[in-house]
Each structure stands twice: as C-alpha cells, then as structure tokens.
C-alpha positions as CSV (number, residue, x, y, z in Angstrom):
1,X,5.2,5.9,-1.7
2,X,2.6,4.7,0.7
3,X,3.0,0.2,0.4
4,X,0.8,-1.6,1.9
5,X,1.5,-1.8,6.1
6,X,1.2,2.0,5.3
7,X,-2.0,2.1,3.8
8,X,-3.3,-0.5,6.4
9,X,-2.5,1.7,9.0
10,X,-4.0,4.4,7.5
11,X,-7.2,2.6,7.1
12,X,-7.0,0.9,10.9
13,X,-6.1,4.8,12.1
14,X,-9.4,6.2,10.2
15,X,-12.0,3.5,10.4
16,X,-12.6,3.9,14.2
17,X,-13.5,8.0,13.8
18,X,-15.4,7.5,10.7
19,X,-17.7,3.9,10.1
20,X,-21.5,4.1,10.6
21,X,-21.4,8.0,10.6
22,X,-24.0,10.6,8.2
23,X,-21.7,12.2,5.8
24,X,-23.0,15.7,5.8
25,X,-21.1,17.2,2.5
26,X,-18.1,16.3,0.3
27,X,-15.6,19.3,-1.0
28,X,-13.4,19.4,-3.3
29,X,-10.8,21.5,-3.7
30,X,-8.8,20.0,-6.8
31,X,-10.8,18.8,-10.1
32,X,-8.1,16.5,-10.8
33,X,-5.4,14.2,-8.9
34,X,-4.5,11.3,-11.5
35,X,-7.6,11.5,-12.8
36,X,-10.6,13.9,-12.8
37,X,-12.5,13.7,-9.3
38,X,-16.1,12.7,-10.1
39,X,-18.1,16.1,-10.1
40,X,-21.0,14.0,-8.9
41,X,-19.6,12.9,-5.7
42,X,-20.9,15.6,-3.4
43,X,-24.1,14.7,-4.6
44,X,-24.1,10.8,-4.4
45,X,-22.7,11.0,-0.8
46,X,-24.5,13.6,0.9
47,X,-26.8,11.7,3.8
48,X,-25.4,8.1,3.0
49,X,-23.3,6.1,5.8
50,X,-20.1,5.1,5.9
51,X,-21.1,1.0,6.3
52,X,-18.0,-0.5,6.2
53,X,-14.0,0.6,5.4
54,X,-11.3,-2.2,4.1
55,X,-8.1,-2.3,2.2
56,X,-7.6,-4.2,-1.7
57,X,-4.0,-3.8,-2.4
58,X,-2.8,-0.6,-1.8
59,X,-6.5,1.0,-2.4
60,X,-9.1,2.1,0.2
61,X,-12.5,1.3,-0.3
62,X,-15.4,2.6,1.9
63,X,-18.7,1.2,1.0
64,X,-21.8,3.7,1.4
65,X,-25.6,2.9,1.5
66,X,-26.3,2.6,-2.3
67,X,-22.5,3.3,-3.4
68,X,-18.8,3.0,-2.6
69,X,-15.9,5.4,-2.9
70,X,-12.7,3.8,-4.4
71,X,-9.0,5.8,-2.9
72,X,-5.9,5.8,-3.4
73,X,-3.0,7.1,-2.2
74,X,-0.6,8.0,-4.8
75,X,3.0,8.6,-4.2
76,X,2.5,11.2,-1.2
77,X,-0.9,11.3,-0.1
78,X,-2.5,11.1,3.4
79,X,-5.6,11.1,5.3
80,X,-6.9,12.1,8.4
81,X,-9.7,12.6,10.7
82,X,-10.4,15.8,13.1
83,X,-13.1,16.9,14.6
84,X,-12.3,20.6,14.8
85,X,-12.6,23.7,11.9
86,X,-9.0,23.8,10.1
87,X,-8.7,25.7,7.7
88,X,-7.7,24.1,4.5
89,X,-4.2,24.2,3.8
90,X,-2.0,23.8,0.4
91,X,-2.3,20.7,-1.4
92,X,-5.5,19.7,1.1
93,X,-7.8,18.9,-2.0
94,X,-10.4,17.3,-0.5
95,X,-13.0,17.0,2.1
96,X,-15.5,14.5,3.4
97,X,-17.6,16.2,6.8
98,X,-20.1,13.9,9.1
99,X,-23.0,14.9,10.5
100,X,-21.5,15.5,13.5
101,X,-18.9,17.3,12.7
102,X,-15.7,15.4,12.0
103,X,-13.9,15.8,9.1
104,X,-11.8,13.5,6.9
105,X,-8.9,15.3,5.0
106,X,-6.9,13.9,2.1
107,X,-3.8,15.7,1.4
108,X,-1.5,14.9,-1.5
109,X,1.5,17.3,-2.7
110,X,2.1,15.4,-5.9
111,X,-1.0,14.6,-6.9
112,X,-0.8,11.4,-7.8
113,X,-3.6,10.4,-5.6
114,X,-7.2,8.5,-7.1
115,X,-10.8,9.5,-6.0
116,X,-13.4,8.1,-7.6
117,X,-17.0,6.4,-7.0
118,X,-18.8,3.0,-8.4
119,X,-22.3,2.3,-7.6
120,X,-21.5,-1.3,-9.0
121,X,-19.3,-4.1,-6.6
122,X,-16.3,-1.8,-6.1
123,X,-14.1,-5.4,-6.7
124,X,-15.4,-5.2,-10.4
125,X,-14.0,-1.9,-10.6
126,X,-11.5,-1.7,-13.3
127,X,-8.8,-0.3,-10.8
128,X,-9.4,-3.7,-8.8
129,X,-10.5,-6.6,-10.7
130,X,-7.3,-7.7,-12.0
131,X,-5.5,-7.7,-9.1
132,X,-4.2,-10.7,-7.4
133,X,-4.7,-12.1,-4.0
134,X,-4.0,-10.8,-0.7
135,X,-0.2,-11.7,0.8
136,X,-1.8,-11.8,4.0
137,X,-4.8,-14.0,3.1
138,X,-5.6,-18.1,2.9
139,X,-4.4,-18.1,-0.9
140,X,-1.4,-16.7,-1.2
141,X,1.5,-19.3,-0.2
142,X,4.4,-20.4,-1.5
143,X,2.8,-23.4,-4.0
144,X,0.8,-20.8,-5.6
145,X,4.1,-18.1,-6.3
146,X,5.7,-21.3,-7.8
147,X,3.4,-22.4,-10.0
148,X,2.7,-18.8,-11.3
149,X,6.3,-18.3,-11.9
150,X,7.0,-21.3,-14.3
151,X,8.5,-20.5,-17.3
152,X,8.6,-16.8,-16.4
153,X,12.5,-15.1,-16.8
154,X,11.9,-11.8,-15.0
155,X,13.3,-11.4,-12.2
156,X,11.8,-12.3,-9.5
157,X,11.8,-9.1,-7.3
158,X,9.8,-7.9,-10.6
159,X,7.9,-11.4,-10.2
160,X,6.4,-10.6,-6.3
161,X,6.5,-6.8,-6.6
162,X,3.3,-7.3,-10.0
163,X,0.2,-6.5,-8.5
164,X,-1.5,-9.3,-11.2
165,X,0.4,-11.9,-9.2
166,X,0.0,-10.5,-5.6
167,X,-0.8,-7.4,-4.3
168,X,0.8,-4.9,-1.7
169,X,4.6,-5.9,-1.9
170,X,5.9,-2.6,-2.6
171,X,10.0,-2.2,-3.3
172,X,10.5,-1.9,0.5
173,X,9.0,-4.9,1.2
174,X,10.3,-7.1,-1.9
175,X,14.0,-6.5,-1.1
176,X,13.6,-7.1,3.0
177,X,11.6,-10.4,2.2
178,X,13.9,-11.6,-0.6
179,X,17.1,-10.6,2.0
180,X,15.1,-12.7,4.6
181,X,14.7,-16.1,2.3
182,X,18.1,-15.9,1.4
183,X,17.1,-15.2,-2.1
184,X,18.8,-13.2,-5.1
185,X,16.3,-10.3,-6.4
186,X,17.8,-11.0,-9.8
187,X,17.0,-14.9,-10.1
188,X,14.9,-15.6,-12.5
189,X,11.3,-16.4,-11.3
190,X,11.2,-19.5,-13.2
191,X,14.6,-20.8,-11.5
192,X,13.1,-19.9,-8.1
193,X,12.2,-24.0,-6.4
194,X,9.5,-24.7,-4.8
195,X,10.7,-24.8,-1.4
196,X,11.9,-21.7,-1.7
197,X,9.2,-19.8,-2.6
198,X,7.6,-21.5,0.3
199,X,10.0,-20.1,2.4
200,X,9.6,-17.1,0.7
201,X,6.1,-16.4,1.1
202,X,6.2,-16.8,4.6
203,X,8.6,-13.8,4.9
204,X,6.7,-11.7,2.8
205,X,3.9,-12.5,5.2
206,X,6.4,-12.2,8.2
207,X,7.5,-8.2,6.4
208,X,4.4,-7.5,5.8
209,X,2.9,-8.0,9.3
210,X,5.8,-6.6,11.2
211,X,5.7,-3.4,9.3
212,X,1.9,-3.2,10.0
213,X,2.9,-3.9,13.7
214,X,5.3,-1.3,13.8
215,X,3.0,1.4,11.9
216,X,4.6,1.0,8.4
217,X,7.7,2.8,7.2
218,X,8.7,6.5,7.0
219,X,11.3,7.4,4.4
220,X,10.3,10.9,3.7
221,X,7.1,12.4,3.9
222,X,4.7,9.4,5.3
223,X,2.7,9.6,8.8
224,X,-0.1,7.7,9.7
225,X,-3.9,9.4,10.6
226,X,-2.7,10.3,13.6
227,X,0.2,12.1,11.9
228,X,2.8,9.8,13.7
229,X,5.5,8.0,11.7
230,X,6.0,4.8,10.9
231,X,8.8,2.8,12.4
232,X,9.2,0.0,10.4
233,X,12.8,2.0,9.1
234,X,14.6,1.1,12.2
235,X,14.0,-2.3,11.3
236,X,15.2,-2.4,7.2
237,X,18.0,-5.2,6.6
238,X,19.0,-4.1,3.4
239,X,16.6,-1.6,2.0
240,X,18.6,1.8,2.1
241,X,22.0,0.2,3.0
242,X,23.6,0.2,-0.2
243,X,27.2,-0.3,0.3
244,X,26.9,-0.6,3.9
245,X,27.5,-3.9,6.0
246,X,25.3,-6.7,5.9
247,X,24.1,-7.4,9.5
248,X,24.8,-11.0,8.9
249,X,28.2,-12.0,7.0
250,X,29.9,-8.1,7.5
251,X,30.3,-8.2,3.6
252,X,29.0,-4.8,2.0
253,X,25.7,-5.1,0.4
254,X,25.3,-4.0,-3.5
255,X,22.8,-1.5,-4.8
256,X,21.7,-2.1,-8.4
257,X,18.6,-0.8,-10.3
258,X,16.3,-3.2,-11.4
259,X,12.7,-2.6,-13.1
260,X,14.1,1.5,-12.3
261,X,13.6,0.4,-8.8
262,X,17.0,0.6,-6.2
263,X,17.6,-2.7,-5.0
264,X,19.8,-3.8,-2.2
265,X,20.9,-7.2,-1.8
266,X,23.8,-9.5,-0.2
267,X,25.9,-11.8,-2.8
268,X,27.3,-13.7,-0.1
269,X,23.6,-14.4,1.9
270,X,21.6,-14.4,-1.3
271,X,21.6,-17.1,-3.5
C-alpha cells in the first residue's frame, strides 16, 4: 500500500507535467473505486486550471479554479502523466486530458482507490478534517506524541500508525522508526517517556524523509509517475526480516502480528 514517501513522490513526480494547465475533459472508465466516482466531475472540471497540487496524509489534493479534486490511492493505485495517445488498458479507470494534450492516468487493480470533488475547503472535507498533523511539519514533535499518549494502553505501533494522532506513518514506516529509537512496538503508549518519544519523533521524521529521498518503497506492485521503483527497500532494518539477523546485536529478529499488521522487532535492541 502506497505510505506516505510513496504518495509524496507521486505527487513531486506529477506536479511538474500538470500545475497551471486547461483540463480539456475528464473520463471515466469505472463508476466506482471505494466509492462511487462523482458523475458530475467531467462537467465541473472541464476548462478549470490545475492551481496548485499538495499532499494531506496519504491523500492528493489538486485545487482547481472554483473546485478541488480530493485522491487517493488505495492499496494499489498509481498515477501518471504522458503526453502521447495510449490506449487505455485493464484496470486504467480514469482519465484527466489538458488542453494540450497530456494526460494524467490513474490506474488501480484493486480498486480501492477514492475520486471524488468538494467545491468547499477540501481540509473540511470529511475524508480530511479529522486527521492529525503532518510528521514532517512544525507541530509534530516528541512533547506532542507524549502528551497524546497519556493514559492510552494500546500499543504504541498502533499509537503512531492512527491517522487521528499523526498522519502518513504507514506499517513500513512505524516498525523502522520504532527499531531506530530503540523502542518495543508492543509498549504501551502510555508507558512510552517523554524523552523517548522525543527521540522517537525525530526518527519518524528521519524514515520518513529518507524514504522520500530514496523514492519510497517497492514491495510489490508500487512505481513512481515515472514508473521507476522506489528504493527505500534496500534500506529496511527490520521491516520484512522476520527471523533474520538483526544488523546490530546478530540476535534474530521476531515477527508477531499486531493490530493484523506483521511487525518485526529486536528484543535485545528494543526496549
């Protein structure tokens, strides 16, 4: 599933073919992803400019003339820009052509993918205005995580990985950072100190950007808009290792399930 370095890369990959351009038409291919596709989008869009493109969480949001469309990318989907007739192919469900003749294509084989349009502030939409703030901006820090986590016994893998509390850190991202503060994914939240949540939002930072740097991470079926992969992977501590050797102490790292999410840890460098 596309986490967030993916889904910044996406948007860095896209925004430079298609802000400030005429969208000519919008087609759709598929009524329905997650949810319906707006029937009234080909309509709304047609003739507006693309004014601006930016990421909330794990959404895209491009911001028109007198509207904004809200996407997501589900558990497979993709987008990319060309400027040459393709012919659709399967699971290419939707379209959205420029005046001068580039295309952006989403592409999503399971579906699970969100389209949709506000012509309100698309950070009061429902999908967004409940979400909690950006790792990677001036609010999220280690005092905050500790003072949301009082009292709280999940886990605190669970704790980091709730979009309420602070968006983008995806299962990928949740163990490498908890691996690199030296933390357990199964301590409670509430047990977590201060200091170490301090130390631990700086390597959720740390993940976050390197990952973003390296162009995300490709486990299966994830390339960027230009179709490359991301090579974040070569980089995963723990993530995927289960029962293989820690690159630190040499002791084999354990693989449990927690919130039905695998989760790789060290019990000799995580306390």
């Amino acid at each position: 599933m596309p986490e967030l370095p993916e889904v910044e890369t996406t948007l860095r990959g896209i925004s430079k073919k298609i802000l400030n351009k005429e969208i000519s038409s919008f087609i759709s291919r598929e009524k329905k992803l997650r949810w319906i596709i707006p029937p009234t989008i080909g309509k709304r869009v047609k003739g507006q400019r693309i004014n601006n493109a930016f990421r909330r969480g794990k959404y895209i949001i491009f911001e028109l003339d007198n509207c904004s469309l809200i996407i997501h990318l589900g558990m497979s989907g993709k987008l990319r820009v060309f400027n040459k007739k393709m012919k659709p192919k399967k699971h290419e469900h939707w379209d959205l052509n420029f005046t001068d003749n580039w295309t952006l294509r989403y592409t999503d084989i399971r579906k699970f993918g969100v389209l949709d349009l506000t012509l309100k502030n698309p950070l009061e939409h429902k999908l967004l205005k409940d979400l909690g703030p950006e790792p990677l901006g001036n609010s999220f820090n280690g005092i905050y995580l500790f003072e949301k986590s009082r009292k709280k016994s999940i886990a605190v893998k669970q704790f980091i990985m709730n979009a309420k509390i602070v968006v983008g850190v995806g299962n990928i991202y949740a163990n490498e950072a908890l691996f690199m503060a030296g933390i357990k994914p199964i301590k409670k939240a509430g047990k977590v100190t201060k200091k170490e949540y301090e130390n631990l939002s700086t390597k959720i930072v740390k993940v976050l950007k390197d990952a973003i740097h390296e162009g995300g991470t490709t486990l299966k079926d994830y390339s960027n808009a230009e179709e490359a992969p991301g090579y974040f992977k070569k980089k995963l501590q723990v993530y995927g290792r289960g029962n293989l050797e820690c690159f630190i102490c040499r002791k084999n790292l354990k693989e449990i399930r927690l919130g039905n999410r695998s989760t790789v840890y060290c019990v000799s460098c995580q306390n």
